[in-house]
C-alpha positions in Angstrom: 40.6 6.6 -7.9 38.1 9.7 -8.2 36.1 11.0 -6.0 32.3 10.3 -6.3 30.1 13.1 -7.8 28.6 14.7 -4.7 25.6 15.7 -7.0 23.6 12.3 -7.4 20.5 13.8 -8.4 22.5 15.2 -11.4 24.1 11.6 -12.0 21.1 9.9 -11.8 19.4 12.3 -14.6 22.0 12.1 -16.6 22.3 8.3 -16.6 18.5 7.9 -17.3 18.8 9.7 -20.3 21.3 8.3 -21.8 19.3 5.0 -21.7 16.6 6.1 -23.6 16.6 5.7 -27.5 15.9 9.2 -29.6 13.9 7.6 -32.0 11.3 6.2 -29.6 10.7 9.9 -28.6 10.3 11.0 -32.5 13.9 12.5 -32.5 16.9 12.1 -34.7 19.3 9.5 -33.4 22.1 10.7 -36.1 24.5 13.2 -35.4 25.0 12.4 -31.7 28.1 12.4 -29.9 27.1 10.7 -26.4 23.9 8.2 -26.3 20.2 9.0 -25.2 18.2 11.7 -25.5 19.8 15.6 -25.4 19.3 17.9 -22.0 17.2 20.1 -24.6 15.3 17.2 -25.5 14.6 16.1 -22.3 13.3 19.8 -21.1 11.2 19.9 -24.0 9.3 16.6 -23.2 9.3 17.9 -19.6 8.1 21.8 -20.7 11.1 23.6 -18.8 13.7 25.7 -20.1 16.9 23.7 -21.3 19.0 26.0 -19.1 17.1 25.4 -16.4 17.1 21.7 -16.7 21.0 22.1 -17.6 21.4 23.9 -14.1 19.3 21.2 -12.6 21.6 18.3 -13.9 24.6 20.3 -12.9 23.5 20.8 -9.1 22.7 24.8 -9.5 18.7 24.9 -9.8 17.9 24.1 -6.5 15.0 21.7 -5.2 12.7 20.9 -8.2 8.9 21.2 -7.4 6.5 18.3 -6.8 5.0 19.3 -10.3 8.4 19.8 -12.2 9.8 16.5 -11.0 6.4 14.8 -12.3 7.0 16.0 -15.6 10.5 15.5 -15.5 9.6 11.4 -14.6 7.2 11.9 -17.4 9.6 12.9 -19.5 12.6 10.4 -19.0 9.9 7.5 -18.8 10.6 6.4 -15.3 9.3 3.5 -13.9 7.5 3.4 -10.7 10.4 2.5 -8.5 12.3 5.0 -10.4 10.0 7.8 -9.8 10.4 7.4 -6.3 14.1 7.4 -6.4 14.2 10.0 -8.2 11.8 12.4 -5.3 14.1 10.8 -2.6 17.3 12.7 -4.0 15.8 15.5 -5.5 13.5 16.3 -1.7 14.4 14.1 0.2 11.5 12.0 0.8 9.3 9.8 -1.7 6.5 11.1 -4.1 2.6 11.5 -2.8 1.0 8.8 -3.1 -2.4 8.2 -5.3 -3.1 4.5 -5.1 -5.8 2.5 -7.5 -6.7 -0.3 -4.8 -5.5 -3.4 -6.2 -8.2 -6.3 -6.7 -5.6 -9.7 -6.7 -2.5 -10.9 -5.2 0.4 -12.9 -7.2 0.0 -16.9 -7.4 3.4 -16.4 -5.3 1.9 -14.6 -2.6 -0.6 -16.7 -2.4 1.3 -19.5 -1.5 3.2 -17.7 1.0 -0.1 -17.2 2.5 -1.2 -21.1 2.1 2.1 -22.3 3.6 1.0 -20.5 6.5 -0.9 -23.6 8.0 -2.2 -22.7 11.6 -1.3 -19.1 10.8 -4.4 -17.0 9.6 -3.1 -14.6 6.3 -5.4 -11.9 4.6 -4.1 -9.6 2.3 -6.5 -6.3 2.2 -6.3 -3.5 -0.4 -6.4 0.8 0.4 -9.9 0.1 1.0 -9.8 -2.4 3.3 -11.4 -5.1 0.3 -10.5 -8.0 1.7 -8.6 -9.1 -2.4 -6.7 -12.6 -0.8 -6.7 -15.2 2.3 -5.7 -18.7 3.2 -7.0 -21.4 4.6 -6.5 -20.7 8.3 -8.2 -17.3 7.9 -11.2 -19.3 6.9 -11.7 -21.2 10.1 -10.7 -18.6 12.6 -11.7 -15.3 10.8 -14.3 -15.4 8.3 -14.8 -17.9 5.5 -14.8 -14.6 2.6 -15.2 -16.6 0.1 -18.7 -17.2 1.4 -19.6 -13.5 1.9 -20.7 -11.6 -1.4 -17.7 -9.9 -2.8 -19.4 -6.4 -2.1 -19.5 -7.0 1.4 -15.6 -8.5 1.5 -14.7 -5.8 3.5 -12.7 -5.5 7.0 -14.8 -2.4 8.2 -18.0 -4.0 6.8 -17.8 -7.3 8.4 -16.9 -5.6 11.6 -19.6 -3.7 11.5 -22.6 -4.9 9.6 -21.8 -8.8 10.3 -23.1 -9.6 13.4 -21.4 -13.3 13.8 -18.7 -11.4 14.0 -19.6 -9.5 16.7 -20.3 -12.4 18.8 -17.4 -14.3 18.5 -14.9 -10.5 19.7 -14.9 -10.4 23.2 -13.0 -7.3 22.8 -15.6 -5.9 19.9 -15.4 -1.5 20.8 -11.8 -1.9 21.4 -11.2 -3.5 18.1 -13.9 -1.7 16.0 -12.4 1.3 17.1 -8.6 0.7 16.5 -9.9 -0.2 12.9 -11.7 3.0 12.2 -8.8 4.7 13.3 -6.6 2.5 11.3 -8.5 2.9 7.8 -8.3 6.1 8.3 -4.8 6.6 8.3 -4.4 4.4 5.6 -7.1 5.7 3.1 -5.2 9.5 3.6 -1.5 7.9 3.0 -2.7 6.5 0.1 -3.7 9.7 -1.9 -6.1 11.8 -3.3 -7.9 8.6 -5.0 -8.5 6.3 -2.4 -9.0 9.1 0.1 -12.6 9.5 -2.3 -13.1 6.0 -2.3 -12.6 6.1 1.5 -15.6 8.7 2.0 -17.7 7.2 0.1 -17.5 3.4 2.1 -17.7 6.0 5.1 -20.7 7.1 4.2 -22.3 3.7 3.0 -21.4 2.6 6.7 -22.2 5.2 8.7 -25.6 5.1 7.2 -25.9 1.4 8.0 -24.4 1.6 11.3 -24.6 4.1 13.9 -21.5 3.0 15.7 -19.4 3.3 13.0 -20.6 6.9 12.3 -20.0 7.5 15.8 -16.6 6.0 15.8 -15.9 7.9 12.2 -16.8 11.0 13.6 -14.0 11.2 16.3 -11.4 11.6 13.6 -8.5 9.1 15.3 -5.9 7.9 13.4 -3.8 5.0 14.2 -1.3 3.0 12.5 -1.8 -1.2 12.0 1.4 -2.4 13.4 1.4 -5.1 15.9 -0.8 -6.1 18.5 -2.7 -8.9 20.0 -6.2 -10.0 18.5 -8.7 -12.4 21.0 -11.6 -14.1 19.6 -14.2 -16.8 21.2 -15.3 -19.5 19.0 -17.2 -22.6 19.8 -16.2 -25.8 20.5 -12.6 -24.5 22.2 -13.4 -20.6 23.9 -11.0 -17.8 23.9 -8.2 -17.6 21.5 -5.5 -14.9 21.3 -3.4 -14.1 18.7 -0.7 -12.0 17.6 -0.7 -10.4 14.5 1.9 -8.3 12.5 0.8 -6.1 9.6 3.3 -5.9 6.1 3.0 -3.6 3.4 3.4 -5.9 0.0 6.5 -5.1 -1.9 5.8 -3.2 -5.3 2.0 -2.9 -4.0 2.0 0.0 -1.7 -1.7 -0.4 -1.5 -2.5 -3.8 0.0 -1.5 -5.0 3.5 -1.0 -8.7 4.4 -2.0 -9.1 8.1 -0.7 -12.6 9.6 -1.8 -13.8 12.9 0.1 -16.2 15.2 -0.9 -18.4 18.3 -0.2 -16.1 21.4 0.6 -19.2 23.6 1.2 -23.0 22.7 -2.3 -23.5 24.4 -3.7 -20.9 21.9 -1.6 -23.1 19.3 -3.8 -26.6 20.5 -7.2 -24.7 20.1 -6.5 -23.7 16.8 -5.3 -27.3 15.5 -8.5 -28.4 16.8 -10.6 -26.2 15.0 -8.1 -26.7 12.1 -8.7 -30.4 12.4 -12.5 -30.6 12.5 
């Protein structure tokens, strides 16, 4: 039995070109001795020199640039989730991100999301658009398909709804644990969203003082896990626990699920579920 090839970044390139077909790239596919596209071929699509790219496939180049392996993706026709393996063995860590915030979930996240019956679900985009919810969310949270789809934003309806202010008993804790929060997400998610982020700062901080406030002390936190309490009428205080998952194959949007805290917090929720 060999040994494996110590240099996976060169097997990996190598294998990827030997998928792709000559004659989708405008080449000739006669003549050939081994399948796929030629190392020559494949630096000229990604504009290197075929000695370099030879060296590179051979382990002797040394780490590629962010800009070379870009091209070189470009150039073998890599899928998302082949791009990224690709930066993981060539640095050591994935590619940058530059995110175009999604604007719908899958019919089969969706019904994750209505299976959750006394569980509130919202899936939010890099933005913080709220894109998806169930019904749960609707009772406890905020009924978003009642609020014009401008304004089907977390940061908005914190800010500039003020029902919801009245039903946080915790409201400058949480307000400022999301500002902190977006933040930190709208930067991971590239150069892109990061604009798109500035600008819904600046829409908010010009309708709300505390946001600007709040905006202006540059925190950053991650989502995570924590413990959410709200008051509505009818049954009080209610805390939840809520867990926050990046979608698979959607890097931009975030399903946040909350849970009873306590079986008593599980009774008030059936209640208002039931009415």
């Amino acid at each position: 039995m060999s040994a494996p090839d110590p240099n996976l970044l060169g097997v990996y390139l190598r294998d990827r070109r030997a998928r792709l077909d000559p004659a989708a790239f405008g080449f000739s596919a006669t003549r050939r001795r081994t399948p796929g596209l030629r190392r020559e071929e494949v630096a000229q699509r990604a504009n290197v020199s075929a000695t370099w790219y030879t060296w590179l496939e051979q382990g002797r180049g040394g780490a590629p640039s962010t800009e070379v392996l870009e091209r070189i993706a470009g150039a073998l026709a890599l899928s998302q989730d082949e791009r990224e393996h690709l930066f993981l063995l060539a640095q050591h860590r994935p590619p940058v991100m530059d995110l175009q915030p999604s604007q719908a979930v899958s019919p089969r996240l969706q019904r994750v999301m209505d299976a959750l019956v006394d569980s509130p679900a919202l899936v939010k985009n890099a933005t913080w658009d709220v894109i998806a919810w169930n019904h749960a969310s609707t009772v406890l949270l905020t009924d978003y398909g009642l609020v014009p789809p401008a304004e089907r934003n977390i940061l908005k309806v914190i800010f500039c709804a003020p029902h919801t202010r009245r039903g946080m008993p915790n409201w400058e804790r949480d307000a400022r644990f999301a500002v902190a929060a977006f933040r930190s997400d709208s930067t991971r998610a590239g150069a892109r969203v990061a604009k798109q982020a500035e600008a819904l700062a600046a829409e908010l901080s010009a309708r709300s003082p505390e946001f600007a406030a709040m905006w202006n002390e540059h925190d950053v936190r991650s989502h995570g896990e924590g413990t959410k309490h709200i008051n509505r009428p009818g049954v009080g205080a209610i805390a939840m626990d809520y867990s926050h998952f990046v979608v698979d194959g959607q890097p931009d949007l975030g399903m946040i699920v909350y849970t009873p805290a306590t079986e008593a917090d599980r009774a008030r929720i059936a209640t208002l579920l039931a009415g």
